[in-house]
C-alpha positions in Angstrom: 76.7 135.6 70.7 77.1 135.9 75.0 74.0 134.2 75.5 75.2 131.2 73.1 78.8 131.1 74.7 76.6 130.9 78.3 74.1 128.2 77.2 77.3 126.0 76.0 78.9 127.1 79.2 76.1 125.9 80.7 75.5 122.7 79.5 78.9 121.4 79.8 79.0 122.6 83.3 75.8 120.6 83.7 76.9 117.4 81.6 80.4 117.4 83.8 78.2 117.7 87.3 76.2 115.0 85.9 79.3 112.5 85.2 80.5 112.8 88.6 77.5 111.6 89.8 77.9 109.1 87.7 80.8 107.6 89.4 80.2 107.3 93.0 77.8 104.6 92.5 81.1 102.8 91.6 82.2 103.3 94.7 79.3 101.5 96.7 79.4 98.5 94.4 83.1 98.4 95.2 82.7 98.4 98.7 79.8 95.8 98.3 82.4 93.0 96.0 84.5 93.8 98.8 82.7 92.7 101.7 81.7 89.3 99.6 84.9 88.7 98.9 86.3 88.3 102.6 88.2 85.2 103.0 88.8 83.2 106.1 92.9 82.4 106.6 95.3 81.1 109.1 98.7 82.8 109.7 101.4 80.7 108.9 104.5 82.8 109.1 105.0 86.5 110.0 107.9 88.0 108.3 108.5 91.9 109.8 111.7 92.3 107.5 110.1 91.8 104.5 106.8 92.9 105.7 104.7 89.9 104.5 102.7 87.6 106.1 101.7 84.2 104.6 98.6 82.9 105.4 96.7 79.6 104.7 93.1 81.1 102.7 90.1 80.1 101.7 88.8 80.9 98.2 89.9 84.5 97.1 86.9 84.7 94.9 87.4 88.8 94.0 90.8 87.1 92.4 89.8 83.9 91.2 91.9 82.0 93.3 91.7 78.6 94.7 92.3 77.3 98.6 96.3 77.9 99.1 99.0 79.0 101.2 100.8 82.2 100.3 102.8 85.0 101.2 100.9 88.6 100.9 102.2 92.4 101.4 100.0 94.2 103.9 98.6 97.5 103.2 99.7 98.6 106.9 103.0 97.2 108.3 101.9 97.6 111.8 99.3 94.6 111.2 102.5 92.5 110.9 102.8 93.2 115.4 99.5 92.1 115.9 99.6 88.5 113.8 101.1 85.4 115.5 101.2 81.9 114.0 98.0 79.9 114.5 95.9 83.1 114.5 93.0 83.0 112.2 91.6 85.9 110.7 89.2 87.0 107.7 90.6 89.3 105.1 90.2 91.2 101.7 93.2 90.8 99.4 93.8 92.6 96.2 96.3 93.0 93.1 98.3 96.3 93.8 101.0 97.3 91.4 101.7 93.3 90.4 101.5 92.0 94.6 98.7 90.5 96.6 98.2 93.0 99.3 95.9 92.6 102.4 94.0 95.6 102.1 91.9 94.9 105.2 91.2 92.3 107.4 89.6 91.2 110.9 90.5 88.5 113.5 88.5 85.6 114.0 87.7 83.3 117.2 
C-alpha cells in the first residue's frame, strides 16, 4: 500500500512539473505578438491630471484597430513628464481592466 501511495505521489508530482513547463512557452509567444504589434504614434495632448495621453496611431493590429486618434492610460505615470506634443514615438497598447493602456513604448526620430 506505501509503495502505491508513493508511485501516485509520484506521478502527480511529475505530471504537475510537467504542466509548468508547459506554460512558459506562452510567455515567449507573448513577448513575440508583442514586439509585432508596435505601433508608430504621434502625441497629441498630454494630460498629467488624468494621466492619459492621446496619441495619433497607426494600426493597433494586437487589438484590431484601425488608424485613429485617442486617449490611452499609461502603465507608468512618469512617461506622461517625458511626452510633449509633436513627439513621435512607437508603442505597445493593450486592454487592461476595460482601458487601453500603453504598456510600453519607445521614442522615435
Amino acid at each position: 500500500m506505501k509503495h502505491s501511495l508513493s508511485a501516485a505521489i509520484l506521478v502527480v508530482l511529475l505530471a504537475a512539473s510537467g504542466h509548468a513547463a508547459d506554460g512558459h512557452d506562452v510567455h515567449h509567444a507573448a513577448a513575440a505578438v508583442a514586439e509585432a504589434s508596435l505601433s508608430e504614434g504621434t502625441v497629441k495632448k498630454v494630460d498629467k491630471t488624468k494621466g492619459i495621453v492621446t496619441l495619433a496611431h497607426g494600426p493597433l493590429l494586437n487589438l484590431a484597430m484601425d488608424p485613429m486618434t485617442m486617449a490611452f492610460a499609461v502603465k507608468d505615470p512618469a512617461w506622461l513628464l517625458q511626452w510633449k506634443q509633436g513627439n513621435r514615438i512607437r508603442f505597445f497598447a493593450d486592454m487592461v481592466k476595460g482601458r487601453l493602456v500603453v504598456m510600453r513604448w519607445e521614442p522615435l526620430p
